[in-house]
C-alpha positions as CSV (number, residue, x, y, z in Angstrom):
1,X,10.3,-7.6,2.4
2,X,9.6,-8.7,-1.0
3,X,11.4,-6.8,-3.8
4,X,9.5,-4.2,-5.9
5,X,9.9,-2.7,-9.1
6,X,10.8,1.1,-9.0
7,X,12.0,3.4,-11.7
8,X,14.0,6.7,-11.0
9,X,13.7,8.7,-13.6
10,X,16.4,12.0,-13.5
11,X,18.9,13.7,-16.0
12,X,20.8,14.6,-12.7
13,X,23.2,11.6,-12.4
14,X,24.4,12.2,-8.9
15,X,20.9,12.2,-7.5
16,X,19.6,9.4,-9.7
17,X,22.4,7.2,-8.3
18,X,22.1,8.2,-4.7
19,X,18.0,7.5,-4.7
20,X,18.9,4.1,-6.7
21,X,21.3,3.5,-3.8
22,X,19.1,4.3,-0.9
23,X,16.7,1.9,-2.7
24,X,18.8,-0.9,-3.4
25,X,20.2,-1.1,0.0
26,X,16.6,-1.0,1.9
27,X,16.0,-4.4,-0.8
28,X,14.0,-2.4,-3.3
29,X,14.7,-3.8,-7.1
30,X,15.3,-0.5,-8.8
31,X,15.5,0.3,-12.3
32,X,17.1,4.0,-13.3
33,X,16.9,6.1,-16.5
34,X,17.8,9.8,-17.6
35,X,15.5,11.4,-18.9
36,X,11.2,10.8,-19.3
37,X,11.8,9.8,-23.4
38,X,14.2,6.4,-22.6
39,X,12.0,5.8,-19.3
40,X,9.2,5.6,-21.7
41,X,10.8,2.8,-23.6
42,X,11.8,1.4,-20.5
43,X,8.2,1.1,-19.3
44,X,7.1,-0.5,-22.3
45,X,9.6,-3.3,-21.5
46,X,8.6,-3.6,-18.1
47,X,6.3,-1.9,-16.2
48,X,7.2,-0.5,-12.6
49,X,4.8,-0.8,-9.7
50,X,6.2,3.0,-8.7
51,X,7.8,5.9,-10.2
52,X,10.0,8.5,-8.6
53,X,10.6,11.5,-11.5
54,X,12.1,14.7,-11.5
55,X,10.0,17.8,-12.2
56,X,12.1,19.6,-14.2
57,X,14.3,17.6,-16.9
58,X,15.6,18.7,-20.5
59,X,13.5,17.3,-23.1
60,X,10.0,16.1,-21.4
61,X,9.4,17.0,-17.8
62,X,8.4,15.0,-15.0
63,X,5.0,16.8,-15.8
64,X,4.4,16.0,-19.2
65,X,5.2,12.4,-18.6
66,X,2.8,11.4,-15.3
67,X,-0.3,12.2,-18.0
68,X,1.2,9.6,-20.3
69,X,1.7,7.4,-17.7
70,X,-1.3,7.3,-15.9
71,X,-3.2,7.2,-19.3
72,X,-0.8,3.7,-20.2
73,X,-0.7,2.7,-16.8
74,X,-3.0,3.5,-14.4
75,X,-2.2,1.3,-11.3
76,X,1.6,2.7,-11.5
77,X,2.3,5.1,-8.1
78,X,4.3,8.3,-8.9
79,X,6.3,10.3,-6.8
80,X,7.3,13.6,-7.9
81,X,10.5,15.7,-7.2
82,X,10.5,19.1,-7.2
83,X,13.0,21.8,-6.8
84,X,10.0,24.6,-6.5
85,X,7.4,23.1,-3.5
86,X,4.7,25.5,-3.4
87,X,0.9,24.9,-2.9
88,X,0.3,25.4,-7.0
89,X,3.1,23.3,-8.4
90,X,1.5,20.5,-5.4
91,X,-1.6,21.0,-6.9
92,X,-0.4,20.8,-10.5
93,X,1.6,18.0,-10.0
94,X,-1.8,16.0,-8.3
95,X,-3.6,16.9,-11.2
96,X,-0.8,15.6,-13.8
97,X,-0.6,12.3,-11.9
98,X,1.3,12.2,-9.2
99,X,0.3,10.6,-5.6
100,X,3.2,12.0,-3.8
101,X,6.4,14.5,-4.0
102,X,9.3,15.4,-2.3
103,X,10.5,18.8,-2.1
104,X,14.4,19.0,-2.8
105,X,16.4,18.9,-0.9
106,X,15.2,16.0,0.8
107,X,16.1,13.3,3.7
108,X,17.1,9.8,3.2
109,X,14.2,8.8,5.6
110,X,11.7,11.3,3.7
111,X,12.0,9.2,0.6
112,X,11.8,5.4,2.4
113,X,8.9,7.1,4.0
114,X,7.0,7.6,1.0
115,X,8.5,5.1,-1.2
116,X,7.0,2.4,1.7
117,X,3.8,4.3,2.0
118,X,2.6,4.6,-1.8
119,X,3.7,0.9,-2.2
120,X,1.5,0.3,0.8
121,X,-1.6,1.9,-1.0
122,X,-1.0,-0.4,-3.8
123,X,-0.9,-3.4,-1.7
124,X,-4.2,-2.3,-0.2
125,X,-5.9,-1.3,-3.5
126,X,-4.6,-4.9,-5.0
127,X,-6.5,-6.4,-1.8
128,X,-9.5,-4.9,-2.0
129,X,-10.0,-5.3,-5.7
130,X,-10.2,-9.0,-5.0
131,X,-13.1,-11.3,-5.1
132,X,-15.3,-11.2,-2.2
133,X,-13.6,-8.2,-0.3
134,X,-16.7,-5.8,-0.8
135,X,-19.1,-8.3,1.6
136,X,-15.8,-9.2,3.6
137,X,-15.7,-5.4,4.4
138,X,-19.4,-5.1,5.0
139,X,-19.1,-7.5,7.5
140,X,-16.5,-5.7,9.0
141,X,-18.5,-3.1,9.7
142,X,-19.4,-4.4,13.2
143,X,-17.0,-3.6,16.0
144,X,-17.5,-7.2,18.1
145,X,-16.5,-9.0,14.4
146,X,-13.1,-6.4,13.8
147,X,-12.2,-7.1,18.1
148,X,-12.8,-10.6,16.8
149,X,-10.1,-10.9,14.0
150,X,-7.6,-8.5,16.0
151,X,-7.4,-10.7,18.3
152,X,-7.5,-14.0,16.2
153,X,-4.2,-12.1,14.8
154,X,-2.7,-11.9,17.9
155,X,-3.6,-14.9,19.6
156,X,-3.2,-17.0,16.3
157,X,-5.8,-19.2,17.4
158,X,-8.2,-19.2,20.6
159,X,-11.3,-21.4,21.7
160,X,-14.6,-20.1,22.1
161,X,-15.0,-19.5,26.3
162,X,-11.5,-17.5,25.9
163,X,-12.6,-15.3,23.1
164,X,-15.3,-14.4,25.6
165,X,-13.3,-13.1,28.1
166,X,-10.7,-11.8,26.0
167,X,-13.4,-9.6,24.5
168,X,-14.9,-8.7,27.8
169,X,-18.3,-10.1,26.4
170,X,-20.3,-12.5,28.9
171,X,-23.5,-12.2,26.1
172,X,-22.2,-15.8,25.0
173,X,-25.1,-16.0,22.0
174,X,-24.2,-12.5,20.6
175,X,-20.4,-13.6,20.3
176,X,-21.5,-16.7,18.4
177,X,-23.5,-14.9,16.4
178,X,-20.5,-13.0,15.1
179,X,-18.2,-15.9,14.4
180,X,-21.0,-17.6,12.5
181,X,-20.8,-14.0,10.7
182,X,-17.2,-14.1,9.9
183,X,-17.3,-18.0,9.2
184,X,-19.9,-17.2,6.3
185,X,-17.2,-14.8,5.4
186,X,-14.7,-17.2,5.4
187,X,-12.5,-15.0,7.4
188,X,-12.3,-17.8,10.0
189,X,-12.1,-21.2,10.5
190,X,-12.6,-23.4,13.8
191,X,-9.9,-26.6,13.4
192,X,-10.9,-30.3,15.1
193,X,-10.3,-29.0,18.6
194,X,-12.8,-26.5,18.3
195,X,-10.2,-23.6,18.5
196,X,-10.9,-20.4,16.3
197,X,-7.9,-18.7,13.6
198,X,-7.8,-16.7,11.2
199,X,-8.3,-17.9,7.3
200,X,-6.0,-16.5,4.6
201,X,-9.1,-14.3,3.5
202,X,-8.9,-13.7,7.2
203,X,-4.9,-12.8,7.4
204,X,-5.3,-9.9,4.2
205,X,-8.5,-8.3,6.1
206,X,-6.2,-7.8,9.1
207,X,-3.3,-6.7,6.5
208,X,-6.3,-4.3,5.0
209,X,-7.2,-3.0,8.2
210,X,-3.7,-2.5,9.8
211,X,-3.5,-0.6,6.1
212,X,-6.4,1.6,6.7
213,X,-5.7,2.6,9.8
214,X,-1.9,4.0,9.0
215,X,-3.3,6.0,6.1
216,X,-6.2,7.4,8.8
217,X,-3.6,8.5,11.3
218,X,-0.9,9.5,8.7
C-alpha cells in the first residue's frame, strides 16, 4: 500500500497518539499536531491528502478550521471527530467541510474503515479528472464493453474465439464491434499473437469501476 499523507489534528494527547499509532502501523505516513492554529502552519509546509480533527478543541475548533481548509485546499478529505453525534452536528459538520466523522468513542476498525474509504474517493476523483476519462467512461456505458475489461482483468490476456465464449456471446461481429470500441479508447491493446489485455488506461478504468461499485454498495 503506498504511504499517504495524514494529519491528526487533537489537543487530547492520548487520543492523538493512539490514532497516529493505529495509522502508522497499517503503513500510513502520519503527521500529528495539537491544536487547529499549529496544524494550520503545518499545512502550509505540507499539505496532507486527509485530515482527521477533533470537533471540539481550545482555541479554534475542528469547525472553524474545515472552512479554512477547504477554502485553501480543496482536494484535502476531512474526517471529523465528535464527542456529540447527532443528525444536526452531522449536518453541520457536512456543511463546514467534512466528508466523514466518527462519533467518539470509536473502534480501531471504524477509523481504518474510513480512513481507507475517503482515500479511496481521492484516488477515484484523481482518476477521473484525467485526460480522456470523460469518453473512456462514455464508452463504458455499454455492458458487452465493461464484461469485456472485467474479464481482460481477470484473465490478463485472452484471444478473440475465447472472449466469445467466456462472454457467452456467439454474435461474433457484435463482440468485434466492441473491442474495436475499447481499442479507439485505448483501453485495450491486441499483442503479435493476436491475444487481447488490458492497456494502462485500461488497468485505472477497472481500478475506477471496482471504485464505483464499493461506494454504490457502501
Amino acid at each position: 500500500m503506498p504511504a499517504e499523507t495524514i494529519l491528526v489534528i487533537d489537543d487530547d494527547q492520548d487520543l492523538r497518539e493512539s490514532i497516529v499509532e493505529i495509522l502508522e502501523n497499517n503503513d500510513f505516513s502520519v503527521k500529528s499536531c495539537g491544536s487547529a492554529e499549529a496544524a494550520l502552519e503545518q499545512i502550509k509546509v505540507s499539505p496532507p491528502r486527509l485530515v482527521i480533527v477533533d470537533n471540539m478543541m481550545p482555541g479554534m475548533g475542528g469547525m472553524a478550521l474545515m472552512p479554512l481548509l477547504k477554502n485553501e485546499y480543496p482536494n484535502v478529505r476531512i474526517i471529523m471527530i465528535t464527542a456529540f453525534a447527532t443528525v444536526d452536528n452531522a449536518v453541520a459538520a457536512m456543511k463546514n467541510g467534512a466528508d466523514d466523522y466518527l462519533s467518539k468513542p470509536f473502534r480501531r476498525d471504524e477509523l481504518l474503515v474510513a480512513v481507507r474509504c475517503n482515500l479511496e474517493e481521492l484516488r477515484f476523483a484523481k482518476q477521473l479528472s484525467e485526460p480522456g476519462m470523460d469518453d473512456a467512461l462514455a464508452c463504458l456505458a455499454n455492458q458487452i464493453r465493461r464484461q469485456i475489461l472485467i474479464t481482460l482483468a481477470g484473465e490478463k490476456q485472452i484471444r478473440f474465439m475465447n472472449l466469445t465464449r467466456s462472454l457467452g456471446i456467439s454474435d461474433h461481429t457484435k463482440v468485434n464491434f466492441h473491442l474495436k470500441k475499447l481499442k479507439m479508447n485505448n483501453l485495450i491493446s491486441q499483442d503479435r499473437e493476436k491475444a487481447y489485455r488490458l492497456t494502462p488506461e485500461g488497468e485505472k478504468m477497472i481500478d475506477c469501476l471496482q471504485l464505483l461499485s464499493k461506494r454504490i454498495l457502501a
